[in-house]
N, C-alpha and C positions, 0 to 999 in steps of 0.2 A: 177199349179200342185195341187193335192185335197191332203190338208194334213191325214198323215196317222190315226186314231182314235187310240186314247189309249184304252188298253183294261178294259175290266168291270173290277170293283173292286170287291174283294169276302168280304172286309168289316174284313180282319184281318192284321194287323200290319207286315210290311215290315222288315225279319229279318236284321240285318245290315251290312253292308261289311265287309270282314276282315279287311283293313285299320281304320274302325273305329273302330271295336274289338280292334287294336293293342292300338290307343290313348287311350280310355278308361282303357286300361289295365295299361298305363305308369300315367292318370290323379289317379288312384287310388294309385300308389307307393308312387306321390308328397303327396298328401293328409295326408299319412302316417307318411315322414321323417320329417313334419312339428313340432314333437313334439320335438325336441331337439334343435331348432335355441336357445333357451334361453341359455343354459349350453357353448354354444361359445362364445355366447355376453358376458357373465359373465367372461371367460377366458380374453378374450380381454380386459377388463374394469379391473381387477385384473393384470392382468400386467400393463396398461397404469399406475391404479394409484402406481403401485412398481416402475416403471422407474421414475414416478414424485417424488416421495421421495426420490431416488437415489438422483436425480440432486436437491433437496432443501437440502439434507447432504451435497451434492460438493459443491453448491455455498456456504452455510452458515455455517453448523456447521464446517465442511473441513478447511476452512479458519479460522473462531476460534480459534481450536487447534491448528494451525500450529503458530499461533499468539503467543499463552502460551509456547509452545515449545523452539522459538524464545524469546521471554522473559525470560526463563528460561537459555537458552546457552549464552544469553547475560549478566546475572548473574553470570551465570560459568567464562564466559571467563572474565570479570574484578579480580575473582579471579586470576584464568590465570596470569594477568598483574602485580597485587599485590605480587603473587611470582617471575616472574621474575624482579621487583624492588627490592625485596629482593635478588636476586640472582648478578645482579650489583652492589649492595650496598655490600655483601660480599668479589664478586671479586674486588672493589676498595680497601677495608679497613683489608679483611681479604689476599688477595691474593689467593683464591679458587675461581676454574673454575667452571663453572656448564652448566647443559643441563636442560631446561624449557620448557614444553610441551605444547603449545598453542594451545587450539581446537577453529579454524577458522571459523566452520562452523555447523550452527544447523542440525542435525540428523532427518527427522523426521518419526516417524513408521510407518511399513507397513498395509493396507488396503483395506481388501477386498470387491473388485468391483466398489473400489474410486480411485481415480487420486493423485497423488501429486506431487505437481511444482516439477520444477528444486533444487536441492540444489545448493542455490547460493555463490561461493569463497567467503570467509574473506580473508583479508588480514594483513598483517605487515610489515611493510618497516621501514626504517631511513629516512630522508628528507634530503636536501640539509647541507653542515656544513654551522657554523653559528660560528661568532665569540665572545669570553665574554673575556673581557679586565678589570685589576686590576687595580687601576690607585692612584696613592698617598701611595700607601705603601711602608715601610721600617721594614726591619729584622736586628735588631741588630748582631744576627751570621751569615747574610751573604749578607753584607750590599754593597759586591762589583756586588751582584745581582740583590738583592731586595735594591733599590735603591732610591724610587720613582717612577722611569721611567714608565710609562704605559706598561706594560706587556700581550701577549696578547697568546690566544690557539683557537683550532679549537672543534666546539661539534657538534653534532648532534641531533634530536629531533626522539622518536620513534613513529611511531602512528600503531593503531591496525582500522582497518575500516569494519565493519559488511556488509554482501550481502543477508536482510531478504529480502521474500516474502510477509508479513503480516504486521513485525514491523517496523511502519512507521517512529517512532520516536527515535529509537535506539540510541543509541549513540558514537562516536568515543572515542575512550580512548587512551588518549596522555603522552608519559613521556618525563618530561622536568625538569634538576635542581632535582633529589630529588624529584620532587610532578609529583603525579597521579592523571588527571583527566578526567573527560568525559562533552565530547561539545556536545552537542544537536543542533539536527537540528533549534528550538527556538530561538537559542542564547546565552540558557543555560548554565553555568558551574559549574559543583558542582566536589569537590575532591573525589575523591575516597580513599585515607588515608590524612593522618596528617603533610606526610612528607615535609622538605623544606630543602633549603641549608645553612640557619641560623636557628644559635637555643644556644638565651645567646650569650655568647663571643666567639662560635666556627663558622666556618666557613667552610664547605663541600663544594668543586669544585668537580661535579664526572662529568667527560668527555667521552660523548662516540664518540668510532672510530668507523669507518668498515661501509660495504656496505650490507645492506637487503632487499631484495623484492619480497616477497613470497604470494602468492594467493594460494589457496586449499580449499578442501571441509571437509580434513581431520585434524588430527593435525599435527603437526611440532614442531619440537624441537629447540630451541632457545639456540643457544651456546653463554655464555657469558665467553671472555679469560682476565685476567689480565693483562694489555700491561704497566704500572706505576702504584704498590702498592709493598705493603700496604701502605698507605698515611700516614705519618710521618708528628705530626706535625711541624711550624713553628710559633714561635711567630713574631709577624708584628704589625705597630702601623702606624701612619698616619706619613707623612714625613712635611707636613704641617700643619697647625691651623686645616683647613678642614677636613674633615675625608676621612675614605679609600670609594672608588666608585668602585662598580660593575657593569657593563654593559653587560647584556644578552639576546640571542636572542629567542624570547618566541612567540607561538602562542596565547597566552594570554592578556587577556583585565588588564589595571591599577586595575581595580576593583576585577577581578580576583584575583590579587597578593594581595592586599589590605584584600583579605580577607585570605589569605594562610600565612601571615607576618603578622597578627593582634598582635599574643601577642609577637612578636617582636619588637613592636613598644615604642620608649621612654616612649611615655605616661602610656602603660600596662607594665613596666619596663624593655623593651627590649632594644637594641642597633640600630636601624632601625631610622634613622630621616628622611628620602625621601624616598618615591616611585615614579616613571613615566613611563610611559611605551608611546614612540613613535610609528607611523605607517611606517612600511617599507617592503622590498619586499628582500626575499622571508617571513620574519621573522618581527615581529615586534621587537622593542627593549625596554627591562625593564633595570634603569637606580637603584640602591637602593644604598644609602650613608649612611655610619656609621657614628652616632655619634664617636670623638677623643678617642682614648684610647686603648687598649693592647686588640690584639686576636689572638686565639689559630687557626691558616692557614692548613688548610691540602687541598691536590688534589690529584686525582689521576684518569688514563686512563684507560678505561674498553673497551673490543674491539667485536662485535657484528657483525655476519656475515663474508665475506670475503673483499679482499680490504683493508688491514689497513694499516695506513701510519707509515711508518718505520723511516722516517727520523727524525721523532720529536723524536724519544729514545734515548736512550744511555748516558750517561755523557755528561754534562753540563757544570756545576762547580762546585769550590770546597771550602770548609769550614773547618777552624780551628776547634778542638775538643777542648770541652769546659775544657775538663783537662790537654792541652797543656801545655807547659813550664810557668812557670810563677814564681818558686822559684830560687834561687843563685845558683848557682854550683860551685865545685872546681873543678880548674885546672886538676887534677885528678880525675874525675869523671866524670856521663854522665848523660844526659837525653833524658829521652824519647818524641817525636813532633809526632802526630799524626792529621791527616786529612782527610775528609769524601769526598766523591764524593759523588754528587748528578746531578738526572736529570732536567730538565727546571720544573716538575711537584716537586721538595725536596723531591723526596725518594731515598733511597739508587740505586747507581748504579753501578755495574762492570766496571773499568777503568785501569788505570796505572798511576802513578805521579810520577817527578824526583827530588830530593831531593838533595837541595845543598846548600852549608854555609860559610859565612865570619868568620872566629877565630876558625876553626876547621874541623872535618870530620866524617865520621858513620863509626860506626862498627857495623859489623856483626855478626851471632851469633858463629862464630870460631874464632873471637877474629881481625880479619883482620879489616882494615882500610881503606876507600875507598873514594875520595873526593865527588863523584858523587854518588848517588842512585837510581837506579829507580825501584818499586815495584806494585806486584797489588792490588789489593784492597779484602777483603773479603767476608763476605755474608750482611754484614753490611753496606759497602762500606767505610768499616774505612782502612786505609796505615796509618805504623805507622815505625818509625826510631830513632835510637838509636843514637844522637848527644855527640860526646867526644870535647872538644876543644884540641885546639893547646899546646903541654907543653908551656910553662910560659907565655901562655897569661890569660889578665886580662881587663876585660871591658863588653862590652855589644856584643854577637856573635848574626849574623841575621840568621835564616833558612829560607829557601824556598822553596815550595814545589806548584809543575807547572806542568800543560801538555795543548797542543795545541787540546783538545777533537774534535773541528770542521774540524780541519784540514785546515786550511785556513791558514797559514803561519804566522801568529800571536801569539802571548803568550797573551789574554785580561783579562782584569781586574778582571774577574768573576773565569779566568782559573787558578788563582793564589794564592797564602795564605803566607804567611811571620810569621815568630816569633822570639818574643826578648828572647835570655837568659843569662842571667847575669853571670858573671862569675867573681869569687874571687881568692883570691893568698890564700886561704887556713887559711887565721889568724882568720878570723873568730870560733866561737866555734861550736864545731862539734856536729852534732843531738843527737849524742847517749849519752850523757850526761846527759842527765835525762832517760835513761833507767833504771829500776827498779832491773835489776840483771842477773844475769847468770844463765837459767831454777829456774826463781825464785818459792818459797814454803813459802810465807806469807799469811796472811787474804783473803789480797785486790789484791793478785796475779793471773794471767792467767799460771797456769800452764801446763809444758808437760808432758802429763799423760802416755804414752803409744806410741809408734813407732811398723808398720807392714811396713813390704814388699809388695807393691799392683803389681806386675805385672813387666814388663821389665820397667825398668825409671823413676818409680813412686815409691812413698811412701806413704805411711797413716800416719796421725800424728792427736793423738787425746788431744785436751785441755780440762782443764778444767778450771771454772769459781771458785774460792776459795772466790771472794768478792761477796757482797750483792747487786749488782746492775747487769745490764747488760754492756757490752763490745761490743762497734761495733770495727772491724776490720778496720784502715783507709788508713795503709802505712806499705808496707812491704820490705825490704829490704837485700839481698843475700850477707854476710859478707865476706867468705871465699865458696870455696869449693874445700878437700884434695881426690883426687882417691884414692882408695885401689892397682889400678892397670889401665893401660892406661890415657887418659884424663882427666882433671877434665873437668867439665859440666860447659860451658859459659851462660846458663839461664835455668831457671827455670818458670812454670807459677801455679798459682792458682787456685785449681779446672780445669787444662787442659783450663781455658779460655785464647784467645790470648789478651786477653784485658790488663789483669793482669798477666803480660809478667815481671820479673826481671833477671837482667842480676850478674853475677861476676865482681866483683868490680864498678857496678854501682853504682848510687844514690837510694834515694829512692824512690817506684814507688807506686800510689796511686792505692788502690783497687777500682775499679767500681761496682762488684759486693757485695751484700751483703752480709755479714759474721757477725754473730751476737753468741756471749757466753755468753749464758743466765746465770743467778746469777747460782749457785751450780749445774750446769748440764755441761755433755760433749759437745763440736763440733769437728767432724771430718773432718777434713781439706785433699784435697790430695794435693802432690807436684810433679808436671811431668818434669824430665829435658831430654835435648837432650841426654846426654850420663849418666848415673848413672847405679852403681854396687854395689853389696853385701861388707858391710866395708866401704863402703865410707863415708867420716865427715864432713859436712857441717853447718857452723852458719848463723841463718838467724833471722836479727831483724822484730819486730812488734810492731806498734804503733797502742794503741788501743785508744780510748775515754777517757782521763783522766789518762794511766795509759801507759807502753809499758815495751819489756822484747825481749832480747837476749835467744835462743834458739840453741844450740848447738844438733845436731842431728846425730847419728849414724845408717843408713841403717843398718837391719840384714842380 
């Protein structure tokens, strides 16, 4: 086939398609937007590097402060610990409760467009009990207890334990005995105060009961109850050559202790001649022996959280009062036998004792006679009985005074107290014989200045001091007492104390409390009896320091 000829050219430019009109028209729009690619790229690269500094704040500075944060709550909270040491140390010795605010757990503040960990629980708990055993002491006042025998209680250790994020090296803070310390991850242990359970010749047992175990991120309130106080001392002294041994169970290194009982130590003039501390499980054990010689004992139960153990409370035994019978009496007269309850820890405790006697019998305060007594005790845990003997006996009458506190069908040696009192057929010469006079008014006299009426049963009675020195008040004794009308009043007491309790027609009964009449100045004395009325006449002797005086008294 003859191909077709193209036509002649006219020698001018071929206009162009519309398809390529349209590209031309689209290659000229690119052409155009090309001036703004820079102003995105620049966006882009302006955030990149804002996010990049985001995240070098999060990894570095972020953790930093949370570091110092954390250092700082770890700060706080040892105070934290410090008042609640203080706060068992009260409820042991003062007998005050308290509530202690423990913040557990570091805070840390908010940040914006940054992350912050978890806040991690602190905790505080008590640990397993742990036993601390006395071993070689004797108490002259209550020697059917304190015995020698190894004696022995149950404690607890408290630990407070940190849940930082940052602070790697925090530390645990522990209270054990008296001292506060903080253990380091190291190995370390440095006190956090001064305190210990010696110090000189005294002697601090503070025991704690109760069950704790508290995690939070906030704080918590730490109730400390008084379960045995206020810790009353006890003097103790070694039953043997060796001296008294303490054995306690401590999370604590020899060295540790070594350095918390430094100026305890013989050589720095303290009473400390051994330290050792064994390894044991759950507790290690600190072993510290007194040098020989007299010290001032106190302990007492402090109870922490819930769970406390009830059984170890309550009355124990029981102990003579040191102002017991101890003087002659007549046939006709009586004395007063008083005794303490105490618990296993020696502080006062609420009980009952039965009181009963060879060569006589109690009376009570309406004048009745009764062979058998049994009574409870006070706030003091003092029971006390008014012993008259038998008419015409003459010798030595025993008291006794007992209770079965455990309830185990036994009366034991600890449950028990006895007293001698002498007793005469009266030939002897009688006290008031050197008394100074009837409302005596010389130099060197205590006189009775003044008589009111204070109220139903009471009187005020005011002295004065006429000599140049002072007058202690030592023994007072109820002569007579005439009703105007009804009764006469079977006792009277001093100042409303039951201490200084005198009866009608008793003996004479020692003042416990102090009563002092200064040289040339008044003392106002009260006198509260069970029954007294307007008119009533009562003589009542007083022995003072050097000097004493019959007082013959007429209620207005």
């Amino acid at each position: 086939m003859t191909p077709k000829p193209h036509p002649p050219s006219t020698g001018r430019p071929r206009r162009p398609t519309p398809w390529l009109r349209r590209f031309a028209t689209v290659g000229r729009s690119l052409r155009r937007d090309d001036r703004g690619v820079s102003e995105v790229l620049g966006a882009i690269l302006m955030f990149g590097l804002l996010v990049s500094l985001l995240v070098l704040v999060q990894v570095n500075a972020v953790p930093a402060q949370n570091q110092q944060v954390e250092f700082e709550h770890s700060q706080r909270v040892q105070q934290d610990m410090l008042a609640l040491d203080g706060a068992l140390l009260r409820a042991g010795t003062e007998n005050v409760p308290a509530s202690t605010q423990i913040e557990l757990a570091a805070r840390y503040p908010s940040r914006f467009f940054l992350v912050n960990p978890g806040v991690g629980a602190g905790s505080i708990e008590t640990l397993a009990p742990g036993t601390v055993t006395v071993s070689n002491a004797r108490a002259p006042s209550a020697s059917a207890y304190w015995d020698g025998t190894d004696r022995t209680f149950d404690t607890r250790v408290l630990r407070y334990r940190p849940n930082y994020n940052e602070y790697r090296n925090a530390p645990t803070t522990v209270y054990e005995h008296n001292a506060l310390t903080n253990a380091f991850q190291s190995g370390a242990t440095v006190p956090v105060d001064s305190g210990s359970f010696i110090e000189g010749d005294q002697v601090m047992l503070l025991l704690v009961d109760g069950q704790l175990s508290t995690a939070s991120t906030r704080a918590v309130g730490v109730e400390t109850t008084p379960l045995s106080s206020p810790a009353r001392p006890l003097t103790v002294t070694n039953d043997t050559a060796s001296g008294i041994t303490l054995t306690l169970p401590t999370t604590l290194s020899a060295g540790d202790w070594e350095a918390i009982l430094a100026d305890e130590r013989v050589a720095n003039g303290g009473h400390v001649s051994g330290i050792a501390v064994s390894d044991g499980t759950p507790y290690n054990t600190l072993t510290v022996t007194l040098e020989p010689g007299r010290y001032r004992f106190r302990m007492a139960r402090v109870g922490v959280g819930s769970d406390v153990d009830d059984t170890v409370l309550g009355p124990h035994y029981v102990t003579p009062v040191e102002e017991g019978a101890s003087e002659s009496i007549r046939a006709d007269e009586s004395a007063r036998v008083s005794v303490r309850i105490r618990d296993r820890y020696n502080n006062p405790a609420a009980g009952r004792v039965t009181f009963t006697a060879t060569g006589g019998e109690f009376r009570l305060s309406n004048g009745t006679r009764v062979a058998s007594l049994t009574k409870p005790s006070n706030g003091t845990g003092t029971v006390s009985a008014v012993f008259s003997p038998d008419s015409g006996f003459e010798g030595t009458a025993v008291v006794t005074a007992q209770r079965d506190f455990d309830e185990s069908g036994t009366v034991e040696a600890r449950e028990r107290t006895t007293f001698s009192v002498p007793v005469t057929d009266g030939t002897d010469e009688d006290t008031d014989e050197d008394v100074s006079g009837l409302n005596p008014w010389f130099s060197e006299s205590i006189r009775l200045e003044s008589v009111q009426n204070a109220g139903p049963n009471r009187v005020s009675v005011v002295l004065y001091n006429n000599g140049s020195v002072d007058r202690k008040m030592n023994r007072v004794r109820l002569l007579f007492y005439s009703a105007n009308s009804g009764q006469p009043a079977d006792w009277g007491k001093l100042n409303g104390d039951d201490a200084d309790q005198f009866f009608r027609f008793g003996n004479w009964e020692p003042v416990d409390q102090s009563v002092v009449v200064r040289s040339k100045q008044p003392e106002t004395i009260t006198l509260e009896f069970d029954d007294a009325g307007n008119k009533d006449f009562f003589g009542l002797a007083v022995e003072y320091n050097g000097t004493s005086a019959n007082y013959f008294v007429q209620i207005p």
